[in-house]
C-alpha positions as CSV (number, residue, x, y, z in Angstrom):
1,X,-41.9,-210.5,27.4
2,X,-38.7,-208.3,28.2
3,X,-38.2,-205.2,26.0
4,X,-34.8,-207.5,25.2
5,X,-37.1,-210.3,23.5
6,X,-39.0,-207.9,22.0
7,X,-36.3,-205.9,20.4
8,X,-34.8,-209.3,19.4
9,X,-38.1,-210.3,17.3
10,X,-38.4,-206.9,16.0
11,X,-42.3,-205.8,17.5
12,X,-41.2,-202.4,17.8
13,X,-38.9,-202.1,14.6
14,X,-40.3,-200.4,11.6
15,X,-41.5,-201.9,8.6
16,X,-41.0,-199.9,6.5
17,X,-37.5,-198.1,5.5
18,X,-36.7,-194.0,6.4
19,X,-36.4,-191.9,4.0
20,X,-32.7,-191.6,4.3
21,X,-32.6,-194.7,4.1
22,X,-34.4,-195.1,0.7
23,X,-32.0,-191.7,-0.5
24,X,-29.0,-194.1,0.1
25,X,-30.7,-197.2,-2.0
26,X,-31.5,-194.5,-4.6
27,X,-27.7,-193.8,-4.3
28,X,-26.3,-197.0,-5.1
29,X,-28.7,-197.9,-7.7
30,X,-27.6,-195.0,-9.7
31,X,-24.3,-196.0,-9.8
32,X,-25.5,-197.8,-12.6
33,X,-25.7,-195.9,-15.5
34,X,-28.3,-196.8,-18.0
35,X,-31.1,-194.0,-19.6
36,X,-33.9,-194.7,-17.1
37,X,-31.5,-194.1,-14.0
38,X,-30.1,-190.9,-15.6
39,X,-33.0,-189.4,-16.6
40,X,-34.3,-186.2,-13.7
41,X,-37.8,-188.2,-13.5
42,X,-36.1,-190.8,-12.2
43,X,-35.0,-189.2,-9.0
44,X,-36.6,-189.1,-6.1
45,X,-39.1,-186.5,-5.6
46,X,-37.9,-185.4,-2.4
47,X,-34.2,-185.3,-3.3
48,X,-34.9,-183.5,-7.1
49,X,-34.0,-180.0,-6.6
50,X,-35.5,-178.9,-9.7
51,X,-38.8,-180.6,-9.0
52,X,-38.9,-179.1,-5.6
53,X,-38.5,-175.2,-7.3
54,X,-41.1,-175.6,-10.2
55,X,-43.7,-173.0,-9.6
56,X,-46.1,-175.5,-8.9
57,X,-44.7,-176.3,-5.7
58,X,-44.9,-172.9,-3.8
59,X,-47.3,-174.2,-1.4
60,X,-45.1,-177.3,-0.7
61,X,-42.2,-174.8,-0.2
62,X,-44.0,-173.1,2.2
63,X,-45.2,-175.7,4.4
64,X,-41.2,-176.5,4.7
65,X,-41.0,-173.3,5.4
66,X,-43.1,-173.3,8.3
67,X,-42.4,-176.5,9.0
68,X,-38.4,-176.1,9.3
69,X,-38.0,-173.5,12.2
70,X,-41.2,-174.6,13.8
71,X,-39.1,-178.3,14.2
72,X,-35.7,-176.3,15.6
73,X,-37.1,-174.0,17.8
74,X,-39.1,-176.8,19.4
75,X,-36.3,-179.4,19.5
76,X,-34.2,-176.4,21.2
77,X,-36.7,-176.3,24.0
78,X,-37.6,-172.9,22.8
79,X,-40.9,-171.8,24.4
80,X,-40.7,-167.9,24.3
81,X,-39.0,-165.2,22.9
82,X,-38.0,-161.5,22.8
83,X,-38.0,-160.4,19.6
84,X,-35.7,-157.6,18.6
85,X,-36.6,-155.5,15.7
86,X,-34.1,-152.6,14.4
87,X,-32.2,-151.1,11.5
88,X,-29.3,-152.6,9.7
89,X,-27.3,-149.5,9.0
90,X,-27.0,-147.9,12.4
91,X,-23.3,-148.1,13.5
92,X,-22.1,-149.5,16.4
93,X,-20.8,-146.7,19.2
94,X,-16.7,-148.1,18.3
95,X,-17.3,-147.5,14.6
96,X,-18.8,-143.8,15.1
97,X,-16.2,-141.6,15.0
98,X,-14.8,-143.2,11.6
99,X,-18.2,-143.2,10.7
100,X,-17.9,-139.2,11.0
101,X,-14.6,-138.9,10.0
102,X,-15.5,-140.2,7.2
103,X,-18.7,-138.3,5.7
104,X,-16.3,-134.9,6.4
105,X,-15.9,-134.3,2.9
106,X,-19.3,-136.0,1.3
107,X,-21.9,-133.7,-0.2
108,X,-23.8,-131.9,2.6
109,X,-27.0,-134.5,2.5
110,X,-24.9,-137.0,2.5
111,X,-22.8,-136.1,5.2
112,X,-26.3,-134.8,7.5
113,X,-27.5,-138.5,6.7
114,X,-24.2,-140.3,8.2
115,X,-24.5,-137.5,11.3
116,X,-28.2,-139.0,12.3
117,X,-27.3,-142.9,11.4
118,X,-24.2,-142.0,14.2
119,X,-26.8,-140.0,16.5
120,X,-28.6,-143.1,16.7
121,X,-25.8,-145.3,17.4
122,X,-26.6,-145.3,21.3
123,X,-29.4,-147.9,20.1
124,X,-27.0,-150.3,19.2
125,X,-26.2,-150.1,22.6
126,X,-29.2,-150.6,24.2
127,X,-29.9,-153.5,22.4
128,X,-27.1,-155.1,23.6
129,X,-27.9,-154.5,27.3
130,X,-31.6,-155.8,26.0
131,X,-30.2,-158.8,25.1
132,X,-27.8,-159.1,27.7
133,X,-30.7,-158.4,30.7
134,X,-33.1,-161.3,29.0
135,X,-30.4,-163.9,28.6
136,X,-29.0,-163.0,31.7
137,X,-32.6,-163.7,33.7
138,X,-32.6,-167.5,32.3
139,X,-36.6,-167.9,32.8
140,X,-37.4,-171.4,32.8
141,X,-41.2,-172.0,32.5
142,X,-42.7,-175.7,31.7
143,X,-39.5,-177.0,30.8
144,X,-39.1,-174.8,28.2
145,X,-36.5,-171.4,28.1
146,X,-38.6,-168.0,28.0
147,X,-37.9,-165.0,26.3
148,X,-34.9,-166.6,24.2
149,X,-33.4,-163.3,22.0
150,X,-34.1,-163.5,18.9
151,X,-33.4,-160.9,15.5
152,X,-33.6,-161.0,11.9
153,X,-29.6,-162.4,11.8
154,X,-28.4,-159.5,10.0
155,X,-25.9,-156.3,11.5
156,X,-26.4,-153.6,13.4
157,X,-29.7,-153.9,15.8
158,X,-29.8,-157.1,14.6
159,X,-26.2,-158.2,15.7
160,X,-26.7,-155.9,18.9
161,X,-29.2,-157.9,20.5
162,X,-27.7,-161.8,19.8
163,X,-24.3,-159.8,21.2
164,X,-26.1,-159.1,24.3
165,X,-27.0,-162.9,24.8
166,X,-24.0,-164.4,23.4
167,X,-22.1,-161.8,26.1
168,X,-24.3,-162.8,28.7
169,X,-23.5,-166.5,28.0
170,X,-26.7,-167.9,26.3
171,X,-27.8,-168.4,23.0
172,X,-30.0,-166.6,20.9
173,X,-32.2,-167.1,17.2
174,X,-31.3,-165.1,14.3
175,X,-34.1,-165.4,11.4
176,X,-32.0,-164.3,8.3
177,X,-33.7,-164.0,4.4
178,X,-32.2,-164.2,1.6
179,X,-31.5,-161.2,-0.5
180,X,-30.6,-160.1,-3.7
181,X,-27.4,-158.4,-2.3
182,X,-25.7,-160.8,0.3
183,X,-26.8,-160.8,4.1
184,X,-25.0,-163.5,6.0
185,X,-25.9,-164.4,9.7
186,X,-24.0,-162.4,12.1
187,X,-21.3,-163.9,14.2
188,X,-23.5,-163.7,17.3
189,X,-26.4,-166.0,16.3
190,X,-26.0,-169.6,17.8
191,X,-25.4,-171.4,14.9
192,X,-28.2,-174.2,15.5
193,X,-30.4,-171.6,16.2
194,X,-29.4,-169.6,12.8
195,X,-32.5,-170.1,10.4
196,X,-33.0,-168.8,6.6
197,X,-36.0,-167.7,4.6
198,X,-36.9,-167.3,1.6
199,X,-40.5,-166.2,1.9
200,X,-40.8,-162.9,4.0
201,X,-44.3,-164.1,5.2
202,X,-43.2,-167.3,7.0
203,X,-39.9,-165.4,8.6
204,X,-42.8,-163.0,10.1
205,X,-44.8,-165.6,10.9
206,X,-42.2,-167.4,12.7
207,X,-40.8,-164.1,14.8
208,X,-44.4,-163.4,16.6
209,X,-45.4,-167.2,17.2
210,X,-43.4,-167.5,20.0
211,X,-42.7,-163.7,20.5
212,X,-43.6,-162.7,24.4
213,X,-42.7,-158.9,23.8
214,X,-41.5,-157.2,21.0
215,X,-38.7,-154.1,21.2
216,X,-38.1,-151.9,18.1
217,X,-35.9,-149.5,17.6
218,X,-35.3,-146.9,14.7
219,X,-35.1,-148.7,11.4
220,X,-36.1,-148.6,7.4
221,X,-39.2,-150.2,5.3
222,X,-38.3,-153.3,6.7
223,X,-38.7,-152.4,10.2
224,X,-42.2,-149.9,9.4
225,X,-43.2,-153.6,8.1
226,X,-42.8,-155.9,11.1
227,X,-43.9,-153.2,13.7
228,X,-47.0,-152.4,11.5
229,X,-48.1,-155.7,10.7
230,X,-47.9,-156.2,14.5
231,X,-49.7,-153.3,15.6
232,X,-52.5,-154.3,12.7
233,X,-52.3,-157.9,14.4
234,X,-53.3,-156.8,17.9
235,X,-55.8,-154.0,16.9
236,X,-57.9,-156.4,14.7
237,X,-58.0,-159.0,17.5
238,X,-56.2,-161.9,15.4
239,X,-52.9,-161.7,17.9
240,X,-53.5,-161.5,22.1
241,X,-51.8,-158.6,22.7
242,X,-47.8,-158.4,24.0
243,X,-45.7,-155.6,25.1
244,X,-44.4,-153.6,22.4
245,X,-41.6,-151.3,23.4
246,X,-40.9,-148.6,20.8
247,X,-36.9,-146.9,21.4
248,X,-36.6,-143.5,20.3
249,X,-39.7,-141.4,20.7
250,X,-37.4,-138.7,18.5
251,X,-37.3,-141.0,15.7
252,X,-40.7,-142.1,15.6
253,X,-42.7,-139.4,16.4
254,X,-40.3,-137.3,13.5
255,X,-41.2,-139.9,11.2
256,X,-44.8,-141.4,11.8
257,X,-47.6,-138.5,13.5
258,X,-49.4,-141.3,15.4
259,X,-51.3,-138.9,17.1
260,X,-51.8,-137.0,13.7
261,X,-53.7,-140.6,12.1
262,X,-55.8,-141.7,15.6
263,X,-57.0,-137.4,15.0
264,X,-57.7,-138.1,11.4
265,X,-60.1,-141.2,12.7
266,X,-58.2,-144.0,10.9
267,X,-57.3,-145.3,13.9
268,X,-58.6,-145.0,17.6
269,X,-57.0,-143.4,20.0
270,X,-56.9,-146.1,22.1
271,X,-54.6,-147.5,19.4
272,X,-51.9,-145.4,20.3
273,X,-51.2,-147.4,24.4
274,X,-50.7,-150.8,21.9
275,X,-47.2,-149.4,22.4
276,X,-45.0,-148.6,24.8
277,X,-42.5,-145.9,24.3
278,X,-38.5,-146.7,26.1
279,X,-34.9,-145.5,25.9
280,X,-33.0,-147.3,27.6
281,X,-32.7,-151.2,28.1
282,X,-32.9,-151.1,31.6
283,X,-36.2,-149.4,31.6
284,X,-37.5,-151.8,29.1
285,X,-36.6,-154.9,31.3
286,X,-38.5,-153.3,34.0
287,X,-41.3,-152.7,32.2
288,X,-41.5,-156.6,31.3
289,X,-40.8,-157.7,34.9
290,X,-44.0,-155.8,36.1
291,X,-45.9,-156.9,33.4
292,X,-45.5,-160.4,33.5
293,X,-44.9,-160.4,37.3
294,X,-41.1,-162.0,36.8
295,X,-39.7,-160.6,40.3
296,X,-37.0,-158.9,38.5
């Protein structure tokens, strides 16, 4: 039998309708109007909003959750990816000097704490040429693209390193959450590749499940939170361990004494090579090209 014949007597059809299918039936029979049809138990579970927020279904929501980006990445042929970790207040290099400008008549705190966000500007930088350098390389491994960028979808780092990619012609994931205070994607994140969360454990989740190396550079809470829930990862044995390049020894050794908690004995000091310490982008690249053996 040809597949002709056996698309004409439907062996391979399905026998049962998809759920969009059964959405649109739902559709049309509520164009008639009647008690039972109007009534929110009436609607289908999977299309009821209301149902789908009820406390009751947190564990539903977060197997979507998980389920969502898992689905895109895939689809996108994502197989790896760099994963770019950084603040969102540090100003880009072009917006420094009217950054400066002006904090000239703020308080003297104030004006000291707009002077070290501007000092640190030259990150923004060199997450940019990060991005740029990955994208640029185009690793192809079983099919799938390696080492894809990818940020949290907000500004600053964030926008630095899916402007690298998008500069060096390639696209790159932005993993956005939502917030009290309104953080939209920015304008560098391929747009099919621009996820949201809700849940702060499933957007973590989802940036070290493909992540192939990891580059953080100076940031707030948010950032202490994804480097040290990595670091805790790989020192407990539940991760394998990846390269983790840490920009701005100043920064980090001025705010976190590593070698101050390995002498204490809450750590080992073997903890402390789980890192890598970098500057610049270039020196970053390198290090990922020896240790992966790219023949950069």
């Amino acid at each position: 039998m040809t597949e002709e014949e056996r698309r004409k007597r439907g062996i391979q059809d399905r026998k049962f309708y998809p759920a969009h299918k059964e959405a649109q039936f739902e559709k049309k029979g509520l164009e008639t109007h009647t008690p039972q049809t109007e009534h929110p138990s009436y609607k289908l579970a999977f299309q009821d909003t209301d149902f789908l927020l009820r406390e009751e279904l947190r564990p539903v929501r977060f197997q979507l959750e998980l389920l969502k980006p898992e689905m895109v990445l895939d689809e996108a042929g994502v197989g790896s990816t760099l994963v770019m970790y950084g603040s969102a207040r540090i100003p880009p290099p072009d917006a420094a000097e009217a950054a400066l400008e002006g904090a000239k008549d703020l308080p003297e705190y104030d004006r000291k704490v707009v002077e070290n966000l501007v000092a640190k500007s030259k990150y923004y930088d060199e997450a940019r040429k990060l991005g740029k350098l990955a994208t640029e390389k185009s690793i192809i491994e079983d099919g799938k693209r390696q080492f894809v960028v990818c940020s949290g979808g907000g500004p600053s780092i964030m926008e630095a390193a899916n402007r690298g990619a998008s500069e060096a012609g390639g696209e790159s994931i932005g993993l956005n959450i939502i917030l009290p205070h309104e953080q939209a994607p920015n304008s560098y994140v391929t747009p099919y590749l621009s996820l949201n969360f809700h849940y702060f454990a499933l957007r973590k989740m989802h940036f070290l499940l493909r992540a192939r190396a990891v580059a953080v550079f100076p940031g707030g809470f948010g950032t202490f939170d994804e480097l040290f829930e990595l670091l805790t990862l790989i020192q407990t044995g539940k991760m394998k361990p990846i390269p983790i390049l840490l920009f701005g020894k100043d920064f980090w050794t001025r705010v976190v004494d590593f070698e101050a908690i390995a002498e204490e004995g809450t750590i080992s000091k073997k903890d402390l090579d789980l890192f890598r310490w970098c500057e610049t982008a270039e020196e970053a690249w390198a290090y990922l090209c020896d240790f992966y053996d790219l023949g950069c």
